[in-house]
N, C-alpha and C positions, 0 to 999 in steps of 0.2 A: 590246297589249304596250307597254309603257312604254323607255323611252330611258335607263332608269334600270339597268339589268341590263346591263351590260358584258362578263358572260359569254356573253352568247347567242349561238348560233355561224349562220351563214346557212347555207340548205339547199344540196348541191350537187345540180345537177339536169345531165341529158346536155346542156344550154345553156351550163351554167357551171361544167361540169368544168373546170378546168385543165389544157391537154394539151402545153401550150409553154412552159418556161419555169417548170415550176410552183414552183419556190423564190420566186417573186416571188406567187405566188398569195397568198390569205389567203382565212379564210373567217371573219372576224371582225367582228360587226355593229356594236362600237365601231368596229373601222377604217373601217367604210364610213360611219357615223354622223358620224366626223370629213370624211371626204371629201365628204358631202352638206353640212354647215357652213360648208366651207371657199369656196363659189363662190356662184353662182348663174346662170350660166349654163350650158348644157348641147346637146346635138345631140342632136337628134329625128327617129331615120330610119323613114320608114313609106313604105308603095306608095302611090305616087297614080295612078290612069288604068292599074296595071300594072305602071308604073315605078317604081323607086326613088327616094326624094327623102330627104335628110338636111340638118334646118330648124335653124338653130341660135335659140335659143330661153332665154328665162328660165325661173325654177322655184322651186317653196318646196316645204319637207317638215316634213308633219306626224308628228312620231316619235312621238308617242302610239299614233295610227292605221297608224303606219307605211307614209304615203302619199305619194306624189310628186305633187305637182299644176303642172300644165305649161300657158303658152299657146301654142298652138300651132294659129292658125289653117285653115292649109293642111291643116293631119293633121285638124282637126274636121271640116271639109269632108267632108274620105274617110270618117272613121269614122263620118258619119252615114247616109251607104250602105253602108257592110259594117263594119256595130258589133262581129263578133268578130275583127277585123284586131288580129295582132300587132304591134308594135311595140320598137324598140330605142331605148333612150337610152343614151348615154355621157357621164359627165365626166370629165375629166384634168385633171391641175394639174400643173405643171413645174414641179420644182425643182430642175435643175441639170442643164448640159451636160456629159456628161463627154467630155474628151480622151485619149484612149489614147495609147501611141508607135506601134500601128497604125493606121488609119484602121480597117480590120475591128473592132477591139475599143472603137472610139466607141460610145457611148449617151447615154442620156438617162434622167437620175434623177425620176423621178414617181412621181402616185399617179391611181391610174385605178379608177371603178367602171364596167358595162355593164351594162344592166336590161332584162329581159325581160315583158310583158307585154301583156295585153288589157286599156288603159284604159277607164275610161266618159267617157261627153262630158258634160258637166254647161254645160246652158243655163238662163237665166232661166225658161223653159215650163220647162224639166223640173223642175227645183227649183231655187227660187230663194235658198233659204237655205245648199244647199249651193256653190251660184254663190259668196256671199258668204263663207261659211266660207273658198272657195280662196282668194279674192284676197285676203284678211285673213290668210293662211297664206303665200302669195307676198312679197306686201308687206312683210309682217314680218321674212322671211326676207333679204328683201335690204337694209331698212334698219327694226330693228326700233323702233318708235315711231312711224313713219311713217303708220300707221292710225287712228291716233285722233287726229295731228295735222291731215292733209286732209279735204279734203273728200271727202264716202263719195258713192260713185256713182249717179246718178240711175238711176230706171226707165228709160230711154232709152237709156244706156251700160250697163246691165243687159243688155239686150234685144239689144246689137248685140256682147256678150260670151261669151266660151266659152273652156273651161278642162278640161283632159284629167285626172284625175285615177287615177293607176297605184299598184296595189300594189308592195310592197318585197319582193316572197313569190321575188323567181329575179333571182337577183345576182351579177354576178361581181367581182371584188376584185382588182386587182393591184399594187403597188408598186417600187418600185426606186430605192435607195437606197447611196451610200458612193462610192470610188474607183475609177479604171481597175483592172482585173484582173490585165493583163500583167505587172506586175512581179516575179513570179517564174518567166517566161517567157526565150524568148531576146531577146524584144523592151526586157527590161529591162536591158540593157547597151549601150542604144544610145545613151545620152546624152541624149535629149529628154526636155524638157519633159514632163507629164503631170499631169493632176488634173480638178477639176472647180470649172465653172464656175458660181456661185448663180444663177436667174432666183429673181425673187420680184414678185407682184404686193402694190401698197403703196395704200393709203385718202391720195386729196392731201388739201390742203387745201378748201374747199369753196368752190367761186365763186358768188357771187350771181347771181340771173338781173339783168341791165343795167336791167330794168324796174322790178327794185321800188323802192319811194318809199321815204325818208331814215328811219331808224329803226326798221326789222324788222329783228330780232334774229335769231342764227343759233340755232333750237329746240337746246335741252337733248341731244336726241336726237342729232341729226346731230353735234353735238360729242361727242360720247361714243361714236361710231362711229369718228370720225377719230382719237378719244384711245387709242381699244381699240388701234392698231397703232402707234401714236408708238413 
């Protein structure tokens, strides 16, 4: 399924019903298509030894495949003794604090997806070109040009590498968005202040590593990532 079909609606499953709040729900695979573009990092909660453990963790998605490919050492570990362990990922992105004239009616305007799934572990032995495909799908994903400008990984960094790769098939979607609510409450005669407040994360300027020597230039790439949000 291609990236290309804006209509595609995501399946609701008893995981990813909407059962709180569902005005904020969505079940739209553009909305969540933006919300996987919009980061690259993400929490990764799976059982370790029993226990719960939530790893926060980088990530690239390939929307062709409609795939999430995650590193995530600690979960490979587990998932190579109990390979059909489910697993949750979440991303969130803040955009804005809101202030009510109640404290009760504060929130928080975001956009949030949660994914449910039985990843595969994908090691150098097991295949090793699907090893490569991830980290050319991660890499890209968080600064894209970056793969064909470094150096590509030896057999050795292969070997000591591992990459969780999860379907996009059980999703859930949720946003919130606009003003404090109360204003046509009793709360809105009380004279306070009210609104909301923007967070936004921003691409700085790019600092050189102190080490390099006089005359490497900042690649094409990386400038055009910083220029994407100017």
């Amino acid at each position: 399924m291609s990236d290309q079909e804006p209509n595609q609606q995501l399946t609701v499953t008893e995981r990813t019903r909407h059962r709180r709040l569902r005005e904020q729900g969505s079940t739209s695979r553009a909305e969540l298509d933006a919300i996987l573009r919009a980061g690259f990092v993400c929490h990764l909660g799976v059982l370790i030894d029993g226990a719960p453990m939530v790893v926060p963790t980088v990530y690239g998605v390939d929307f062709a495949t409609r795939t999430l490919y995650l590193h995530g050492s600690v979960a490979s570990r587990s998932l190579a003794h109990s390979p059909d362990a489910t697993v949750c990922v979440t991303i969130t992105h803040v955009d804005g604090l809101v202030l009510a004239r109640s404290v009760f009616e504060h929130g928080v305007n975001y956009r949030s997806a949660m994914i449910y799934g039985t990843p595969g572990l994908i090691t150098h032995a097991s295949d090793p070109e699907a090893l490569l495909t991830g980290l050319r799908t991660l890499t890209e994903h968080c600064a894209p040009g970056q793969w064909e400008y470094a150096r590509s990984p030896n057999t050795k960094e292969l070997r000591a590498t591992s990459l969780l790769a999860l379907p996009l098939d059980e999703v859930s979607v949720k946003t919130a968005s606009g003003p404090p609510e109360d204003a046509e409450g009793p709360d809105g005669a009380l004279g306070l202040w009210a609104g909301v407040i923007p967070y936004a994360t921003t691409i700085g300027t790019p600092q050189p590593d102190p080490a390099l020597p006089p005359g490497i230039p900042l690649p094409a790439h990386i400038a055009a990532l910083r220029n994407a949000v100017s």
